[in-house]
C-alpha positions, 0 to 999 in steps of 0.5 A, a space after each residue: 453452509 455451515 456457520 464452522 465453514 462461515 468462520 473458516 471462510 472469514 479467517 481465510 479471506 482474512 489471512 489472503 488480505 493480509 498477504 496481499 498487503 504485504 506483498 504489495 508493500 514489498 513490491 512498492 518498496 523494492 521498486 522504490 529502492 531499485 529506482 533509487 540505485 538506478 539514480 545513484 548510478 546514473 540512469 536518472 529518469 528510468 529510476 525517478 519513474 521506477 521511485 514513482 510507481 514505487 511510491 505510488 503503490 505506498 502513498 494512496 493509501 495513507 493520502 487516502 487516511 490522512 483526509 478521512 481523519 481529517 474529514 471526520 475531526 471537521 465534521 466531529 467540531 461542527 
């Protein structure tokens, strides 16, 4: 391969993440708000489940940052 080919392969690769990401954002929060109109019109634990999954495809990820900071500043002061 050619290191044009390498490059071009890396922007791809790159922009697919991108989209992945997305994608997943919008499915976590378009369940999210589904859930929530199904609370609101009564269908209480079918939406409490739906907010969950929904959340669950959002929270990992900033949960998983939150202690990586917070790991890093402990072992920075020691």
């Amino acid at each position: 391969m050619s290191q044009d080919e390498d490059t071009k392969d890396r922007i791809a690769q790159r922009s697919l993440r991108k989209k992945e990401v997305v994608y997943k954002m919008g499915f976590s929060v378009g369940v999210s708000v589904v859930g929530t109109g199904l609370v609101f019109f009564g269908i209480t634990y079918v939406g409490l489940f739906m907010i969950g999954a929904g959340l669950y495809g959002i929270a990992p990820k900033y949960v998983k940052e939150f202690f990586r900071r917070s790991k890093g500043d402990e072992n920075g002061g020691e």
